[in-house]
C-alpha positions in Angstrom: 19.0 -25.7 11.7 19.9 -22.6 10.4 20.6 -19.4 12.8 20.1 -15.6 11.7 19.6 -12.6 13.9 16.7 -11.6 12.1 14.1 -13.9 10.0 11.7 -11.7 7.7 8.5 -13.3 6.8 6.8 -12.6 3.8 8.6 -10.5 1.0 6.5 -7.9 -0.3 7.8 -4.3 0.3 7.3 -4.2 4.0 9.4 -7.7 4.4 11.7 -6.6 1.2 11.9 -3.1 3.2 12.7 -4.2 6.4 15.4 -7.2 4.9 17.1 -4.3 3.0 17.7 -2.0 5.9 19.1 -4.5 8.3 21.7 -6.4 5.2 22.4 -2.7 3.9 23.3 -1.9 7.9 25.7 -5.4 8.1 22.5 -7.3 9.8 22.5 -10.8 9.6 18.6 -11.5 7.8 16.9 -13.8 6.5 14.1 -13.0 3.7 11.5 -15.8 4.2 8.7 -16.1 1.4 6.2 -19.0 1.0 5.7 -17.5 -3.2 8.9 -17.5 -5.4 9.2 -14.2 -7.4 8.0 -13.2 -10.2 4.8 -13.3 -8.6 1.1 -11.2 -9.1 -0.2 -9.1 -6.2 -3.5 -7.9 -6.4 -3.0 -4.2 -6.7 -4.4 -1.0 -7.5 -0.8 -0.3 -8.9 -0.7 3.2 -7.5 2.5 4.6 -6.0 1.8 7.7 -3.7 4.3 10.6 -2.6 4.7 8.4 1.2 5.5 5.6 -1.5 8.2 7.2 -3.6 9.8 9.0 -0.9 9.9 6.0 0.9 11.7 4.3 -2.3 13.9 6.9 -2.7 15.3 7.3 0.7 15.9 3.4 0.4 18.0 4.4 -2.5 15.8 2.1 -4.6 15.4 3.0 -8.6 11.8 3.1 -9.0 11.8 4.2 -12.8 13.5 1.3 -13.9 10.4 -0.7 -13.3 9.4 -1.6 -17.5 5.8 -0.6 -16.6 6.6 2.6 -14.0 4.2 5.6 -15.5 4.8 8.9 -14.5 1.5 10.7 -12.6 0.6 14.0 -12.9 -2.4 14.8 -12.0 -6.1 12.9 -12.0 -9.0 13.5 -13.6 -12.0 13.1 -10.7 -16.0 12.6 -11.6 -18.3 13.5 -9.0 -21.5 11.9 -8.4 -23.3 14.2 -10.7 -21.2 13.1 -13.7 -19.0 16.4 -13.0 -15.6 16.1 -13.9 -12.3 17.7 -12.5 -9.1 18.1 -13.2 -7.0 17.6 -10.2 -2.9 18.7 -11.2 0.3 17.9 -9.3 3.0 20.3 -8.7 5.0 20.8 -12.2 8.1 19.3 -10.3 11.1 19.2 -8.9 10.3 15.4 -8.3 7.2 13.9 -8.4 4.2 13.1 -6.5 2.6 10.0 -7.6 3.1 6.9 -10.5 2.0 3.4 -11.5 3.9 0.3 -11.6 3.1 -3.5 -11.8 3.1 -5.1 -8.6 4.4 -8.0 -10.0 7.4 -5.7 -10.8 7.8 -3.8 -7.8 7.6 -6.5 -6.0 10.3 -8.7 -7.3 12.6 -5.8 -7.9 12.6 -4.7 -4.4 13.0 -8.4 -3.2 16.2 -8.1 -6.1 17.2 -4.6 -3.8 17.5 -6.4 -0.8 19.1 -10.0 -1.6 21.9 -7.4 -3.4 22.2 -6.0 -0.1 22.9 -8.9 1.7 19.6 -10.2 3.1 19.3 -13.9 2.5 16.5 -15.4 0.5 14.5 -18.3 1.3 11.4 -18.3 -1.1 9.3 -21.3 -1.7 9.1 -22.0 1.9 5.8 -21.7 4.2 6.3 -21.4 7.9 4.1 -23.6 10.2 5.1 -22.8 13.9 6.6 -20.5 15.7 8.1 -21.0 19.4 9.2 -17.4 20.9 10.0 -19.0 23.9 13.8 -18.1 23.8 14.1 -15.6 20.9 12.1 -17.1 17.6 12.2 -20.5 16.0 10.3 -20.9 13.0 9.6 -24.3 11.4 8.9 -24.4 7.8 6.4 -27.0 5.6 9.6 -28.8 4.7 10.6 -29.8 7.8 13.4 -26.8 8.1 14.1 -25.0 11.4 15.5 -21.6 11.7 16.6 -19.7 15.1 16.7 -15.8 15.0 16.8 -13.6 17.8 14.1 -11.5 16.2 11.5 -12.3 13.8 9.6 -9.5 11.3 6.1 -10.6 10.4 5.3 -9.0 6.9 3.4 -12.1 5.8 0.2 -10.2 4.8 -3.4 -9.5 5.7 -4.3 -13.2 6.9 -0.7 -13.0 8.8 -0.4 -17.4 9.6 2.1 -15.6 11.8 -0.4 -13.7 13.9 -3.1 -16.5 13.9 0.0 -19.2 15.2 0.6 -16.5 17.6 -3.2 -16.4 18.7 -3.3 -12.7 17.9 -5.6 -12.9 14.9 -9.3 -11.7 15.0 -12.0 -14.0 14.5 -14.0 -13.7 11.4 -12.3 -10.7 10.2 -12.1 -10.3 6.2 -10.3 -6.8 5.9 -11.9 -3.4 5.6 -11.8 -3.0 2.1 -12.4 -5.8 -0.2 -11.2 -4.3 -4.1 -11.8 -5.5 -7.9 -8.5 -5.4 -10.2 -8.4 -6.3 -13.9 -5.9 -5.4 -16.4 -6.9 -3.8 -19.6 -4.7 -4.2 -22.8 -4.8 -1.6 -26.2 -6.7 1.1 -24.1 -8.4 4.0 -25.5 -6.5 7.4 -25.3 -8.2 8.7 -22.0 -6.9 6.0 -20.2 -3.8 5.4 -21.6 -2.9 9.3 -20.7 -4.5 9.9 -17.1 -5.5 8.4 -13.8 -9.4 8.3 -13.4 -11.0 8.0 -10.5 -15.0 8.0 -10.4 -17.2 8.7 -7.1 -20.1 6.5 -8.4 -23.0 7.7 -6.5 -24.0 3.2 -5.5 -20.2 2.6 -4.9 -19.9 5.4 -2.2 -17.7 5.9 -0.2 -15.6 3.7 -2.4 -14.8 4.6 -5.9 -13.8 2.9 -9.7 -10.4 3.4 -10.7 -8.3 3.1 -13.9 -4.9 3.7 -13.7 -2.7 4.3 -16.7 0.4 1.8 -17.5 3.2 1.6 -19.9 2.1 0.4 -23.4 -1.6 0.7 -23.7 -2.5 -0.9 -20.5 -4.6 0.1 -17.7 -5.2 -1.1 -14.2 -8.8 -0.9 -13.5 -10.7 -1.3 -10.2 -13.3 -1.1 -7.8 -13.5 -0.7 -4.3 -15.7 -0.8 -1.5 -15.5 -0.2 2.3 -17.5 -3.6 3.9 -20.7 -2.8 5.4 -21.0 0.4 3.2 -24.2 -1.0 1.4 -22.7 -2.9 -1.2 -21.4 -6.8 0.1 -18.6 -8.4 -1.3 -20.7 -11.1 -3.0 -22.7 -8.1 -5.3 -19.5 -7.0 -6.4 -19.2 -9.9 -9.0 -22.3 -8.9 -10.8 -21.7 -5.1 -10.2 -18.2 -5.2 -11.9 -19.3 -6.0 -15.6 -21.9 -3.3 -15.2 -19.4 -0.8 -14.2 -17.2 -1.6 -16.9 -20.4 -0.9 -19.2 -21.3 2.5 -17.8 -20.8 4.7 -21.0 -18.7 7.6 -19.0 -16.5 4.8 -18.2 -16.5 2.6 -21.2 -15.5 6.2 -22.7 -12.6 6.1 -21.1 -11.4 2.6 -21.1 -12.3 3.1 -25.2 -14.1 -0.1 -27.1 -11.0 -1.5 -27.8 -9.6 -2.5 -24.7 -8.8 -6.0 -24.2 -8.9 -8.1 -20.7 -5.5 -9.6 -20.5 -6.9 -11.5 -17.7 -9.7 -12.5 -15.3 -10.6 -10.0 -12.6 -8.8 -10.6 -8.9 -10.5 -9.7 -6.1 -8.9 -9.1 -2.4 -9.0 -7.8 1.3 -7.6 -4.9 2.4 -7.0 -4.6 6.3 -6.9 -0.8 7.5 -7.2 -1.1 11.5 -4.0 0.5 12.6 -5.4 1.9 15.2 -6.2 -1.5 16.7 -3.6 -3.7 15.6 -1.3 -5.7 18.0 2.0 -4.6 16.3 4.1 -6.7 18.3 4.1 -10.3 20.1 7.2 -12.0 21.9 10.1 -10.9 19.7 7.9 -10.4 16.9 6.9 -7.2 15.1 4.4 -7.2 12.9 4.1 -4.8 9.3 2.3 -3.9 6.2 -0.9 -5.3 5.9 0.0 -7.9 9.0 -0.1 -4.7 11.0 -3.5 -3.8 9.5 -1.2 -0.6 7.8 -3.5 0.3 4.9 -5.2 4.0 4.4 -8.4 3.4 5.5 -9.6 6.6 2.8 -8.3 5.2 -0.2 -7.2 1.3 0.5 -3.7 2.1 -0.4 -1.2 0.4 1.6 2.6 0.1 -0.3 3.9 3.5 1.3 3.0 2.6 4.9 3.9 -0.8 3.9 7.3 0.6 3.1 7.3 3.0 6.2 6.0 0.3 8.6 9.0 -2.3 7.3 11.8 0.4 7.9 11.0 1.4 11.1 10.5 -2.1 12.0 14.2 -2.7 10.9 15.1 0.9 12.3 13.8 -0.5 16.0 15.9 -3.4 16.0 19.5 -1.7 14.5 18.9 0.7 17.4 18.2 -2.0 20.3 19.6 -5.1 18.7 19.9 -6.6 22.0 17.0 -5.4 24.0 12.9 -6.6 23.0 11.8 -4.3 24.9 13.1 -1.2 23.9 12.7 -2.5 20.2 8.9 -3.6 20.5 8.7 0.4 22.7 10.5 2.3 20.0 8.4 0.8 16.9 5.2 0.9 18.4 6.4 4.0 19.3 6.9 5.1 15.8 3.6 3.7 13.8 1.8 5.1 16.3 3.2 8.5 15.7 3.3 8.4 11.8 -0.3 6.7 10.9 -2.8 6.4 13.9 -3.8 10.4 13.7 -3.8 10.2 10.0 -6.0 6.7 10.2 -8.9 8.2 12.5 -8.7 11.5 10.5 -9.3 9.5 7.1 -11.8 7.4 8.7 -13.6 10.8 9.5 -13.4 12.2 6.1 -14.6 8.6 4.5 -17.7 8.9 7.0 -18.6 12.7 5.2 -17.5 10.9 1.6 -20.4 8.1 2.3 -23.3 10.4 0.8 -23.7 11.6 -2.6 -24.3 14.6 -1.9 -21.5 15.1 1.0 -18.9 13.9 -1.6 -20.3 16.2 -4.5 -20.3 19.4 -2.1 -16.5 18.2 -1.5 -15.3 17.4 -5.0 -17.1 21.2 -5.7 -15.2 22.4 -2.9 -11.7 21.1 -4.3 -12.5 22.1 -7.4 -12.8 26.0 -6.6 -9.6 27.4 -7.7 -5.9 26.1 -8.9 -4.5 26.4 -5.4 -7.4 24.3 -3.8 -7.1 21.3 -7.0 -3.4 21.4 -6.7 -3.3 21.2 -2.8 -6.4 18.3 -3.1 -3.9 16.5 -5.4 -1.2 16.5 -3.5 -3.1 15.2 0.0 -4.7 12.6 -1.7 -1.4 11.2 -3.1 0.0 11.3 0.5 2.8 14.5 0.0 1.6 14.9 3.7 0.5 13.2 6.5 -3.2 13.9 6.5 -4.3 15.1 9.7 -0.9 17.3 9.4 -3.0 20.5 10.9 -4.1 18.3 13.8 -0.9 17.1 14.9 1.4 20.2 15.8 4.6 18.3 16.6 4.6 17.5 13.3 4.9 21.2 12.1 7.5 22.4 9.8 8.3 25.4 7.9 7.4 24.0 4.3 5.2 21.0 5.1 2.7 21.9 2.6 4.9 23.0 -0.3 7.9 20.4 -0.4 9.1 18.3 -3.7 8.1 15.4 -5.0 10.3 12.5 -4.3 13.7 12.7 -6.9 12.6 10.1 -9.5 14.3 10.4 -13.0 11.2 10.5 -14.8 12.0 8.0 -17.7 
């Protein structure tokens, strides 16, 4: 038997995030992974201002990722085939990038075995008894006693369903198309695109620039938005096709691989975050923006507080379970019913062109667009006064030594 205050499951950033902050704090943890790393996450790739802020106040080195690409700015086309140019702030820091998740991923697991946390990849657990702290039995017969147990194992969570907490029939909210694109043309090898295809509404296509002449490009859609997951098969070579965005991809791109297709869960609002010594993150807390899909920054966020909770109360469920429900709650439920508002108005081509003309009115309005839709701000900031502080919209970008 092995004993551990703290057992992690699942070691993408929200487990890797959590593991750090309790080994970098003297916290006895162990990092629990079914995969062994280096392994592929389907991914958009994109890494938002919550993202990189998060990394940085980790003390993590995002830049020395091989394929971490600098953002800054996006180029946006409306429904109507108008374009705009949406900039970032010039600096100091910066406000979005791009990185493999296959990279991230196994960096940040790197980050926190170096702080201490214990890794135990390779290993799938199939029970769980919280009936006097947590014991977790693995597929290989292994059992392991901790006094607390952080479920970060993913958007079908074995954890919650052994638990009985999952929901029936659910398949995520988002489901999203990824393929990566070798010897790109120059458009895409320079800028993030993002296109507001009038059938694809209120999802969007995406091509995101990487190191080397490679792009990550995308689809998504919101389920029960028009389009179901089984047209988006046959809709993905015809996207790839449509001349403005063959344009940009260029006529010489190469797949390096077939296209991967996954759920994305974004029902914070109406997750069970914890269960008997259990707390549940990332995209086992349902943590993703339900606007855009992305999920590693509040993956991140979730993880930390998560490990914040139980450094604060080691020795008290109670007050752990209170203080990080406590804190999600605060951080993303607001901004979760204000994006699903704005995704609602974003649903009609004509809604999203009046929008996208609205943005595009003036530097100050393109520049301030840029920066919510990377996450520099919690988005229903205005709405939420206790969240008010002198310079909320007008801080740096997070401190990353732009390579």
């Amino acid at each position: 038997m092995i004993t551990v205050e703290t057992a992690v499951v699942g070691a993408g950033p929200a487990g890797a995030a959590a593991a750090h902050s309790l080994a970098a704090s003297g916290h006895d943890v162990l990092l629990i992974d079914k995969a062994t790393f280096p392994r592929d996450k389907f991914c958009g790739d994109g890494l938002t201002t919550l993202c990189l802020r998060q990394l940085e106040d980790m003390g993590f080195s995002a830049e020395a990722i091989p394929s971490f690409t600098p953002i800054h700015g996006a180029k946006l086309r409306a429904p109507s085939g108008r374009e705009h140019d949406i900039p970032l702030p010039d600096g100091p820091g910066l406000y979005a990038a791009v990185a493999r998740r296959s990279e991230l991923d196994h960096a940040l697991v790197d980050f926190a075995t170096s702080a201490g946390a214990t890794p135990m990849f390779g290993h799938k657990i199939t029970g769980i008894d919280t009936t006097n702290g947590v014991m977790l039995t693995t597929d290989s017969g292994e059992v392991i006693q901790a006094k607390h147990c952080i479920a970060a194992d993913g958007m079908w969570s074995p954890l919650r369903k052994l638990l009985g907490l999952h929901i029936e029939n659910y398949r995520g909210d988002w489901h999203a198309f990824r393929q990566y694109f070798a010897n790109v043309g120059p458009k895409a090898e320079s800028a993030l695109w993002i296109w507001f295809e009038p059938d694809v509404l209120p999802g969007y296509v995406w091509s995101f620039p990487l190191a080397d002449g490679r792009a990550n490009v995308g689809f998504g859609i919101l389920r029960g938005s028009g389009i179901s997951t089984q047209e988006m098969k046959p809709l993905w070579p015809e996207l790839l096709n449509r001349p403005h965005i063959r344009e940009v991809i260029g006529p010489n791109a190469i797949p390096e691989s077939p296209h991967r297709a996954w759920p994305i869960p974004a029902r914070i609002d109406h997750a069970s975050l914890v269960a008997p010594n259990t707390l549940f993150v990332g995209d086992a807390a349902m943590a993703c923006d339900t606007l855009t899909g992305e999920g590693i920054g509040q993956a991140l966020l979730t993880g930390r507080d998560a490990a914040a909770a139980i450094l604060e109360h080691p020795n008290d469920f109670s007050q752990i379970s209170l203080a990080y429900s406590t804190a999600v709650r605060d951080e993303l439920v607001a901004d979760h019913k204000m994006a699903s508002l704005l995704g609602k108005v974003l649903s009609k081509p004509k809604a999203a062109e009046a929008a996208l003309a609205a943005v595009g009115t003036n530097d100050w309005t393109r520049r301030n667009f840029g920066r919510w839709m990377f996450e520099d701000y919690p988005r229903a900031i205005v709405a939420t006064p206790k969240r008010w502080k002198r310079g909320m919209f007008s801080g740096p970008g997070a401190v990353v030594t732009q390579p």
